[in-house]
C-alpha positions as a printed NumPy array, in Angstrom:
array([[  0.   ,   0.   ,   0.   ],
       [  1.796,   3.241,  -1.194],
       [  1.428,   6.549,   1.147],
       [ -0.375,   9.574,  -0.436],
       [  1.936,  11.656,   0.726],
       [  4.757,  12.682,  -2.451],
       [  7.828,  12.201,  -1.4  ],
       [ 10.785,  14.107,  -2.634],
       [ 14.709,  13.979,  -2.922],
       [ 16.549,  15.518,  -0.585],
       [ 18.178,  15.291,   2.736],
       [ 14.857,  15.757,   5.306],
       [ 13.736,  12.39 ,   3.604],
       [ 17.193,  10.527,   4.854],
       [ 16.384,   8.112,   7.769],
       [ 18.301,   8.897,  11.182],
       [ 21.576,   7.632,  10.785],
       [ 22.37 ,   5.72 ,  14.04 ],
       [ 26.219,   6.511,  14.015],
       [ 25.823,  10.223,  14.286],
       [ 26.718,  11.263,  17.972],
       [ 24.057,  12.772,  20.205],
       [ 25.94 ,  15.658,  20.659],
       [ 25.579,  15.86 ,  16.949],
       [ 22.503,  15.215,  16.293],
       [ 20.465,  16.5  ,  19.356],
       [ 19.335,  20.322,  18.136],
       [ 20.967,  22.774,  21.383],
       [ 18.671,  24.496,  23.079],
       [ 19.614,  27.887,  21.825],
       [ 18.926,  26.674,  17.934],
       [ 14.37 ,  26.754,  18.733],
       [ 12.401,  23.997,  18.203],
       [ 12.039,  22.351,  14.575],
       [  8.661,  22.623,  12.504],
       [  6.588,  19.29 ,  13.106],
       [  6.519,  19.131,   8.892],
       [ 10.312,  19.073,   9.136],
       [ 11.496,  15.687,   8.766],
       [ 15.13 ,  16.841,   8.957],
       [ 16.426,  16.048,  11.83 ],
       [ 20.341,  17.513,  11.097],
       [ 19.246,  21.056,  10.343],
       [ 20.437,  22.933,  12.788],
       [ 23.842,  21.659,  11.07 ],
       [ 23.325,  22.883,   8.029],
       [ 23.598,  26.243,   6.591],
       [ 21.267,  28.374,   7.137],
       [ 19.573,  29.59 ,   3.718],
       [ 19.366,  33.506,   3.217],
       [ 15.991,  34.802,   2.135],
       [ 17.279,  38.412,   1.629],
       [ 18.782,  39.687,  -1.092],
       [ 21.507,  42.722,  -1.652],
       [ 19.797,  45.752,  -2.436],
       [ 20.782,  48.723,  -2.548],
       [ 19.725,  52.545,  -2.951],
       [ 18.487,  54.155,  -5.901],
       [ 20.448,  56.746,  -6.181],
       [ 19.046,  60.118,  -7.711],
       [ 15.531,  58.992,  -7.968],
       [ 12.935,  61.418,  -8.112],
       [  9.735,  60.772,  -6.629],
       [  7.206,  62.157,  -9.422],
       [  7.188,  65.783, -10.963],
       [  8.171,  68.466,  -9.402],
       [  5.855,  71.569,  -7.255],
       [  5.006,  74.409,  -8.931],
       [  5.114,  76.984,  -5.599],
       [  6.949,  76.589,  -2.715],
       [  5.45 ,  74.819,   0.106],
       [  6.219,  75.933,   3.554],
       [  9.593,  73.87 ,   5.284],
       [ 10.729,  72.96 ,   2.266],
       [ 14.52 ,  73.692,   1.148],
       [ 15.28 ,  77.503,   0.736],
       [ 17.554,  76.878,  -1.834],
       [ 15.662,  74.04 ,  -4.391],
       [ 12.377,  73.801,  -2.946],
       [ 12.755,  70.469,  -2.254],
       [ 10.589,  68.944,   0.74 ],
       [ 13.153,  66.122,   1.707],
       [ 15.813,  68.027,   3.07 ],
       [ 16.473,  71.512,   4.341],
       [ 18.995,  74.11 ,   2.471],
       [ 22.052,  73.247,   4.777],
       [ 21.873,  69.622,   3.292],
       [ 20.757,  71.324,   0.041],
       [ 23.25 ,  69.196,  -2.703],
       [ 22.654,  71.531,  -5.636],
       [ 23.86 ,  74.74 ,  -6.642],
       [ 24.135,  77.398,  -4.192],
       [ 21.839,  80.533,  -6.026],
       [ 21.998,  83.688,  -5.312],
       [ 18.227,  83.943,  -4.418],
       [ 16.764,  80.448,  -3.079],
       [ 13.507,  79.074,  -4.706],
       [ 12.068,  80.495,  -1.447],
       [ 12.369,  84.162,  -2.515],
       [ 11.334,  83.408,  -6.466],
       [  9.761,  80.205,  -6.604],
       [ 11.658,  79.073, -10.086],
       [ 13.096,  75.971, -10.971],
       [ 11.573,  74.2  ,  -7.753],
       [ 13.362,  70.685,  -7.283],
       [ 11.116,  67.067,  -7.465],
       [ 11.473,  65.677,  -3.97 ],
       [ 13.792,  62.661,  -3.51 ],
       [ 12.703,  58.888,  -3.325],
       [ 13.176,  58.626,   0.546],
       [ 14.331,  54.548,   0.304],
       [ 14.603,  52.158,   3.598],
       [ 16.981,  49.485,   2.633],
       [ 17.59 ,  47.038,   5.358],
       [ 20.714,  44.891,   5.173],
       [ 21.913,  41.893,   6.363],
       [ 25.776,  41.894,   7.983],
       [ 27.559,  40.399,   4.505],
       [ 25.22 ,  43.204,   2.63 ],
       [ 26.77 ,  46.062,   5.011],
       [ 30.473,  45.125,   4.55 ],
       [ 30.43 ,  44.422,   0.869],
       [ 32.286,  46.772,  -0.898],
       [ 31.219,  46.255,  -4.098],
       [ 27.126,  46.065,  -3.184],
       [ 25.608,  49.1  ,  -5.202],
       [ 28.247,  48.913,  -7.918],
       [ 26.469,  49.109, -11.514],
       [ 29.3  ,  47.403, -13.778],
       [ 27.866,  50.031, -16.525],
       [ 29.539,  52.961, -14.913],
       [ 32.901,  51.646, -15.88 ],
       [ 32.018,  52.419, -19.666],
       [ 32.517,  55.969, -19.215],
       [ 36.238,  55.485, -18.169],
       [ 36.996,  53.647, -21.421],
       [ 35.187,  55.949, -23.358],
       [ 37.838,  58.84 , -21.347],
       [ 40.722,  56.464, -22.322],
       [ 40.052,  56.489, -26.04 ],
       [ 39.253,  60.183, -26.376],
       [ 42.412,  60.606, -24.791],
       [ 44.233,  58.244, -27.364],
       [ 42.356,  59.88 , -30.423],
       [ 43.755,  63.306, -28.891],
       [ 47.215,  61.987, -28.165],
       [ 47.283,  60.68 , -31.804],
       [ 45.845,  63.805, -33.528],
       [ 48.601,  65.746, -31.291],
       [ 51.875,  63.956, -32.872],
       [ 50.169,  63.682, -36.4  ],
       [ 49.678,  59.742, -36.445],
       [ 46.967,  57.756, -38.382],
       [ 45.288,  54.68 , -37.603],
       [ 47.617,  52.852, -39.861],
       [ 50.627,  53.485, -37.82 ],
       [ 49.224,  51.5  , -35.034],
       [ 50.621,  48.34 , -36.349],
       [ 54.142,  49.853, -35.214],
       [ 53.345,  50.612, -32.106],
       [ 51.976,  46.767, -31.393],
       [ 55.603,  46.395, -29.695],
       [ 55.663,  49.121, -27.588],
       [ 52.077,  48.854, -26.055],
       [ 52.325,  45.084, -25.129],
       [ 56.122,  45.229, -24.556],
       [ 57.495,  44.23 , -21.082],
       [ 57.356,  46.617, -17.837],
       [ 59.744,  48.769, -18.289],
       [ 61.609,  50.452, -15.296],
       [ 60.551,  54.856, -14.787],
       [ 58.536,  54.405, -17.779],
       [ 61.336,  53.85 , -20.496],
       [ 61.067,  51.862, -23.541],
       [ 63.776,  50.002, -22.44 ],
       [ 63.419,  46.43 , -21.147],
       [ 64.504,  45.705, -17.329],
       [ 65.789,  41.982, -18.647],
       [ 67.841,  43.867, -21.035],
       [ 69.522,  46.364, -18.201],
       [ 70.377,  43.099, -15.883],
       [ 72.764,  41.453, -18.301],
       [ 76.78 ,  42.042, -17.995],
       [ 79.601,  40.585, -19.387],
       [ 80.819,  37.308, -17.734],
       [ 84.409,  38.435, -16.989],
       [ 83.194,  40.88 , -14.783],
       [ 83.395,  40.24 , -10.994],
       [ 80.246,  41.379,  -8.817],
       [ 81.306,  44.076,  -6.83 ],
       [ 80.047,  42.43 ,  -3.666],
       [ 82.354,  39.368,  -4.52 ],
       [ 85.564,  41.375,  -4.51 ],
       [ 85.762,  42.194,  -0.477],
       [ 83.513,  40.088,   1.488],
       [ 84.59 ,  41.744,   4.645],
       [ 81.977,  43.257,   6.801],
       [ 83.806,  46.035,   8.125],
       [ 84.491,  46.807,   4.496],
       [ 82.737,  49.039,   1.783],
       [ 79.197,  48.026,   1.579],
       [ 77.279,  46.817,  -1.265],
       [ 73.71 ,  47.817,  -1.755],
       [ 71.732,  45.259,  -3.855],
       [ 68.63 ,  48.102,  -5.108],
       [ 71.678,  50.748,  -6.729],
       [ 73.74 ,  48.234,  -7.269],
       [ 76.797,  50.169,  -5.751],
       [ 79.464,  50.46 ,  -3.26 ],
       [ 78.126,  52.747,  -0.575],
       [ 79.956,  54.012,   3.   ],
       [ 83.608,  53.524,   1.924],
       [ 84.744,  51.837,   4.952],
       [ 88.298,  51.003,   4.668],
       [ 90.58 ,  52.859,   2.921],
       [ 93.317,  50.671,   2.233],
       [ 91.81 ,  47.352,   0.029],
       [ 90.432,  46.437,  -3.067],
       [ 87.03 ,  47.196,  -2.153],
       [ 87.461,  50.86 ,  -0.928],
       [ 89.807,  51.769,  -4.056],
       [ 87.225,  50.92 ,  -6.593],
       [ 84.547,  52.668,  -4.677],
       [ 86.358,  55.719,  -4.83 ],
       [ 86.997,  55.04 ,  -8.819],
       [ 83.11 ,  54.775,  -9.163],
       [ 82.705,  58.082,  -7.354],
       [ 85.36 ,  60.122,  -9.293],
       [ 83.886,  58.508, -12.419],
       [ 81.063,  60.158, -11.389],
       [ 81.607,  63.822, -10.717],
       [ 84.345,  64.095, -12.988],
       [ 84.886,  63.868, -17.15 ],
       [ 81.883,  63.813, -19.192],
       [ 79.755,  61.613, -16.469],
       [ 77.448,  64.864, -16.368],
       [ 77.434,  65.684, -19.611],
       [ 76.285,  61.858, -20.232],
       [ 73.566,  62.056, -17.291],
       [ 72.226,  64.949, -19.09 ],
       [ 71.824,  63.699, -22.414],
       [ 70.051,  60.469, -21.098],
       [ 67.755,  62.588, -19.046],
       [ 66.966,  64.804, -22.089],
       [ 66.012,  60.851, -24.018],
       [ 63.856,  59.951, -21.387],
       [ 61.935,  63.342, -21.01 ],
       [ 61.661,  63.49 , -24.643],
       [ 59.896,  60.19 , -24.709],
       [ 57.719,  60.622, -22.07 ],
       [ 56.168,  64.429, -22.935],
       [ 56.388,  63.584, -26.728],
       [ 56.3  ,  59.741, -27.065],
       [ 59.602,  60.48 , -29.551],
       [ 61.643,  57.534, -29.492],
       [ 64.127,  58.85 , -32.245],
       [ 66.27 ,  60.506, -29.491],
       [ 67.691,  57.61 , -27.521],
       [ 70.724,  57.785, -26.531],
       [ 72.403,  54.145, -27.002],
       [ 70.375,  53.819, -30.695],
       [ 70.414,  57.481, -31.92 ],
       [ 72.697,  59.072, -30.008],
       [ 73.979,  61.917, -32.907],
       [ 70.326,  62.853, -32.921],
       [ 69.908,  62.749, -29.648],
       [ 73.007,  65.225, -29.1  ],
       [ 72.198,  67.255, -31.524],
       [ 68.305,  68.188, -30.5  ],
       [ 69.589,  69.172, -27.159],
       [ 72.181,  71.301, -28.204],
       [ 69.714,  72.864, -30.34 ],
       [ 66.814,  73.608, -27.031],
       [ 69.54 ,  74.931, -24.94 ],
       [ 70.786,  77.039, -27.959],
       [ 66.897,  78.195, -28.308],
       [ 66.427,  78.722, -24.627],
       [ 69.052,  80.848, -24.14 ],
       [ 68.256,  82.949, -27.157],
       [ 64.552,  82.799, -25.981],
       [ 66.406,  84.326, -22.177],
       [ 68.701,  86.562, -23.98 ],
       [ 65.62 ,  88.161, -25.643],
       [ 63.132,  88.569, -22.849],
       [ 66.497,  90.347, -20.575],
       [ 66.521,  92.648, -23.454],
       [ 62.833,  93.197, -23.429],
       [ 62.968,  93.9  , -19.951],
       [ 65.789,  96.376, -20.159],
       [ 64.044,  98.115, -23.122],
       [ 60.966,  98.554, -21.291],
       [ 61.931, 100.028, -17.952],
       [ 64.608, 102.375, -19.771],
       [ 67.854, 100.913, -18.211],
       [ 69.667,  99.595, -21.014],
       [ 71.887, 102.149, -21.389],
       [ 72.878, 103.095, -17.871],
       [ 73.859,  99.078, -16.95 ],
       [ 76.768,  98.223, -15.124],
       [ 79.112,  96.602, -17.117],
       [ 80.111,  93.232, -15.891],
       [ 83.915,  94.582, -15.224],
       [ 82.616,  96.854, -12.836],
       [ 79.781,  94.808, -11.395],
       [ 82.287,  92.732, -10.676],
       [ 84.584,  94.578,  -8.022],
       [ 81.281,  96.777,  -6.621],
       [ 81.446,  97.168,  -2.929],
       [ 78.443,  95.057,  -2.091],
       [ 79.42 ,  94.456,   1.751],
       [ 78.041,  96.923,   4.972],
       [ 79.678,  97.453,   8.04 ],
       [ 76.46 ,  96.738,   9.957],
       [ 76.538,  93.697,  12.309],
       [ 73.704,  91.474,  12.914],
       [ 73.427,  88.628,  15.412],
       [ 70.991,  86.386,  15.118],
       [ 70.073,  84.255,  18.378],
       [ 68.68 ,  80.605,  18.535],
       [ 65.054,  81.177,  16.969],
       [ 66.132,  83.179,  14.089],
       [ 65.353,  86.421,  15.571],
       [ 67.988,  89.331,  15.381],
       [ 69.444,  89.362,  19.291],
       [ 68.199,  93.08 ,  20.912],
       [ 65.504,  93.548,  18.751],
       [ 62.19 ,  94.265,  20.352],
       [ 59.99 ,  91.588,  20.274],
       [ 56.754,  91.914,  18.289],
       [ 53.664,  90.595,  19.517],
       [ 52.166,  87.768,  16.992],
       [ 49.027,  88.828,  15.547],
       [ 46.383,  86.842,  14.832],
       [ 43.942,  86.585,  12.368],
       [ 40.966,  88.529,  14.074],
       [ 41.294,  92.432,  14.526],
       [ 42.792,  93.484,  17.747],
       [ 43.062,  96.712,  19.623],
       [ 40.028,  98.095,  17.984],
       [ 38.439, 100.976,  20.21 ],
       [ 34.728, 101.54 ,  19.709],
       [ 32.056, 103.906,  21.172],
       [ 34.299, 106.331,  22.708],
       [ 36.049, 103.352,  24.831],
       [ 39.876, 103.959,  25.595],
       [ 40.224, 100.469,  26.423],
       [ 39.082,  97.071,  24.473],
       [ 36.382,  94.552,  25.806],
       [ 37.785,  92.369,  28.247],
       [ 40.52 ,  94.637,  29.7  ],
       [ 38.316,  94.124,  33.269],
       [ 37.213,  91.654,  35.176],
       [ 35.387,  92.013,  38.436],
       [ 32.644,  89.476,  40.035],
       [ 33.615,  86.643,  37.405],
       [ 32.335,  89.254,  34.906],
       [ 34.429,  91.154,  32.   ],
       [ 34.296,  94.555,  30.663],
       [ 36.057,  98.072,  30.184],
       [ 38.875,  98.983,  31.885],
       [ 38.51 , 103.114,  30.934],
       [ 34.248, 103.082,  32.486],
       [ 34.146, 100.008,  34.801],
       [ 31.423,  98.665,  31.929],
       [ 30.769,  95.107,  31.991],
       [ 27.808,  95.521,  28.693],
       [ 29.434,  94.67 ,  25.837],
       [ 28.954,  97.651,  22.892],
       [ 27.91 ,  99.947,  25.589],
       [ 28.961, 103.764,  25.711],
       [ 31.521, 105.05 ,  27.678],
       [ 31.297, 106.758,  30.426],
       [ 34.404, 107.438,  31.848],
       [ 35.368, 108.141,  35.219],
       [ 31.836, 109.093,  36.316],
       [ 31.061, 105.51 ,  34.976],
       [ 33.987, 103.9  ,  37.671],
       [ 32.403, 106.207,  40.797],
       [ 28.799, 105.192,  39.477],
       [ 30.264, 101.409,  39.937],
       [ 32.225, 101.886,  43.017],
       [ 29.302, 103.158,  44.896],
       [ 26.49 , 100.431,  43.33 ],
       [ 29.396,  98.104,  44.74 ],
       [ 29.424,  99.343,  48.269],
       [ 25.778,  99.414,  48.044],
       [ 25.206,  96.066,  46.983],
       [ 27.785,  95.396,  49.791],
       [ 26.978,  97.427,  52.494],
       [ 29.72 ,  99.483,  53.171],
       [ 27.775, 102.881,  52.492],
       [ 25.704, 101.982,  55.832],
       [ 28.808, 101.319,  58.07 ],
       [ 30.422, 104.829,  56.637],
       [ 26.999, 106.479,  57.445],
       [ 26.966, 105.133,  61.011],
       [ 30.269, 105.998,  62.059],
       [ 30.247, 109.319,  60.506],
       [ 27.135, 110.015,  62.754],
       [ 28.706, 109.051,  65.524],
       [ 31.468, 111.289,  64.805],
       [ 29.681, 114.425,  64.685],
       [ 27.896, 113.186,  67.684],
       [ 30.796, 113.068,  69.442],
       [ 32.213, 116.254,  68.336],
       [ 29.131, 117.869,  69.207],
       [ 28.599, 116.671,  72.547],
       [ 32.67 , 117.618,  72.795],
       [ 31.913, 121.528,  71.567],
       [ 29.18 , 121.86 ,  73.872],
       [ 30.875, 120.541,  77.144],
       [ 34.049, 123.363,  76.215],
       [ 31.481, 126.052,  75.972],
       [ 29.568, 125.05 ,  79.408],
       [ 33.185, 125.165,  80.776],
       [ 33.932, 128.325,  79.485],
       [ 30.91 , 129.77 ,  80.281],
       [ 31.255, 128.682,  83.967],
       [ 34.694, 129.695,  84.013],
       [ 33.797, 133.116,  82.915],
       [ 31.105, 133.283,  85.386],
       [ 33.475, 131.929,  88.34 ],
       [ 36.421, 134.995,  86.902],
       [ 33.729, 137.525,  86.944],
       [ 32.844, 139.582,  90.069],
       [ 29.971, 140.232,  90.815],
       [ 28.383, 144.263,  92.127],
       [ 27.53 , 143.031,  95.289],
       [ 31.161, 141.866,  95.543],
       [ 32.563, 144.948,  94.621],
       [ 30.602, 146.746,  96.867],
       [ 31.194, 144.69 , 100.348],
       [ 34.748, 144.346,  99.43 ],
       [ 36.564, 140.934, 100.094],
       [ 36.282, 138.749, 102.669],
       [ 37.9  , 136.871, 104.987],
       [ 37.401, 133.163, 103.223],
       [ 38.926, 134.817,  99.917],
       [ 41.837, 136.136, 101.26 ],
       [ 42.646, 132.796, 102.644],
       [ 42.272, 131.289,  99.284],
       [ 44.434, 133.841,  98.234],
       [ 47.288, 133.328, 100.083],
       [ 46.782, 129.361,  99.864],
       [ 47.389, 129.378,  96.02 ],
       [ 50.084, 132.146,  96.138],
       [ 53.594, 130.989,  95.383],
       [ 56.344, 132.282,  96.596],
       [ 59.011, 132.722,  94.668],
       [ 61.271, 132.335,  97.849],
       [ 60.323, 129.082,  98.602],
       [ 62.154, 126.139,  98.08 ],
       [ 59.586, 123.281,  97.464],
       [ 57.683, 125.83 ,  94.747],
       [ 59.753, 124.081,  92.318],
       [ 57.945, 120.112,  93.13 ],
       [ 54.511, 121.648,  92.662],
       [ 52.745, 119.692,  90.356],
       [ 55.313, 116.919,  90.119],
       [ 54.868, 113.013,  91.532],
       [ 58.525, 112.621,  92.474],
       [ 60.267, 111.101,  95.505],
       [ 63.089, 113.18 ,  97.099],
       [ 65.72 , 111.296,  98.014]])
């Protein structure tokens, strides 16, 4: 009796194989519980099949035609409702489509592309292989224009087979690295002749001696050839002449100039653009002399020569550059400084008082304010001793001063005026003459000049 349930191929249908560990086989707790349809009991083994696909933004797309008036919060500059002018991508215009409502923007396709973690970290995701048509298309205009430029036709292409697949070539020289590399057999490899360490070193990238060393063997002697063989003879004249090849043939493309195939050509086209760019110099001097008026009154060389060019003028320079005694100038930055406004004799910040800055010249801690000089500095002074207090300690002890010196003015008049009235007789005195108690009083208080203890009168002094 057949099932009528289909059956299909694949691994679900597989019975349990028996010699698959538990540990295997047993789904982990973490991994959820398997679909009752789902006859596969080894999934949570197998890789796990991706239902998303890489997507990515559409970049540029407009969503539908564009407004014909500007709508309130859209962009100031394209009218645009997606973004605001600061994020504004297009053209920066002189008046916004805010102020003239022309050429208003369609609004962008605002796109929610969710990714998965290989989708995030692909570099390539988003990459339309089409794009890379409009660098070839930039290559061959720039071969058409190279070609029209040195006057070649497609026909002369078959020449130049050799040169575009030839091998890499070393600074961009037609000239083969393989073919550089060879020497002649009898010659010894300078890092054969001395293999002494303390010796003159060989460097494998210049292939050269370098650092002399010793001074006294093989090694040392032919470095020193190599470097007199270099500075001296026609060495520059040679170094020249190949550099003038390769410059040739890399503005130009002119391969007729090389220096080991061609060389009489080669010499003789550089003798020829020095000889035309010191005529070309020659002639511009002369322009320049003509045209300010000095030709005539020039120095001739014989005298140039032996001018007196020095100065008797000493300079010393210290450390940093700067000449030693000079005054030092203050660096300036690049905001303005020093600048005085609304009468101020003093710039903002010059003051500080009650964490607060302002004006030295009024005591002003507004910023742009008027100045109010030193009538400005008493007005603060005494708003400070308000705000403090000290204007009600001054009052009180200045009231108690005059308190004092009034109650001390009136206690020297009573005085005086009892003092007059005690010196002053009176007409009943005068007229019953003096009596007996006065006289005594009199002659109490008189001092004798006679007497010899007048002198201690008055005087707290023992007498010994």
């Amino acid at each position: 009796m057949q099932s009528s349930k289909p059956t299909s191929a694949g691994p679900a249908n597989k019975e349990e194989n028996v010699y698959i560990p538990q540990f295997i086989s047993r789904r982990p707790f973490y991994a959820g519980e398997g679909d009752e349809d789902d006859n596969d009991y080894l999934k949570h083994q197998r890789r796990e099949e991706k239902k998303e696909k890489s997507q990515w933004y559409d970049r540029g797309k407009k969503a539908g035609p564009a407004a014909t008036k500007y709508r309130k919060g859209a962009c100031e500059n394209c009218g645009a409702m997606t973004h605001k002018a600061k994020d504004c991508l297009s053209r920066p215009r002189a008046k916004g489509a805010k102020w003239t409502g022309k050429d208003i923007q369609a609004d962008e396709v605002i796109q929610t592309v969710n990714m998965g973690w290989d989708a995030k970290r692909d570099r390539w995701n988003g990459y339309d292989p089409k794009d890379y048509r409009q660098v070839i298309e930039d290559y061959t205009a720039m071969d058409e224009l190279r070609k029209k430029t040195q006057g070649r036709n497609d026909d002369d292409d078959d020449n130049d087979t050799g040169e575009k697949y030839a091998e890499e070539v070393d600074m961009s020289k037609h000239q083969a690295t393989a073919t550089r590399q060879l020497r002649i057999r009898e010659d010894t490899a300078k890092y054969l002749i001395n293999l002494d360490l303390e010796s003159a070193k060989y460097d494998p990238k210049s292939r050269s001696l370098v650092d002399g060393g010793a001074a006294a063997d093989k090694a040392a002697a032919i470095f020193a050839e190599d470097g007199f063989l270099k500075a001296s003879g026609d060495a520059a004249e040679f170094e020249k002449a190949e550099r003038y090849a390769w410059e040739a043939q890399e503005t130009g493309g002119n391969t007729n100039h090389h220096l080991q195939a061609n060389p009489t050509a080669g010499e003789f086209f550089r003798k020829k653009e020095m000889a035309e760019a010191e005529t070309k110099r020659a002639e511009k001097e002369k322009l320049l002399l003509d045209r300010y008026g000095v030709g005539s009154q020039t120095m001739p060389a014989a005298l140039r020569s032996v001018a007196v060019t020095e100065s008797e003028h000493f300079v010393e320079y210290d450390d940093s550059g700067l000449i030693k005694g000079a005054p030092r100038k203050a660096a300036k930055s690049k905001y303005a400084e020093d600048v005085l406004i609304n009468n101020h004799t003093s710039i903002w910040g010059s003051w500080w008082s009650s964490f607060k800055w302002g004006y030295a010249c009024c005591h002003s801690t507004v910023k742009n304010s008027y100045c109010t000089g030193d009538e400005g500095k008493a007005a603060w002074e005494a708003a400070e001793k308000q705000r403090s207090g000290e204007n009600l300690l001054e009052d009180k002890l200045e009231g108690k001063e005059e308190a004092t010196a009034q109650a001390t003015k009136d206690n020297v008049e009573a005085k005086t005026s009892e003092d007059a009235a005690a010196k002053k007789r009176s007409r009943e005195e005068m007229l019953n003459g003096v009596t007996e108690e006065e006289v005594e009083e009199y002659r109490r208080k008189r001092t004798a000049a006679n007497d010899p203890m007048a002198k201690m009168l008055g005087k707290d002094e023992l007498l010994t």
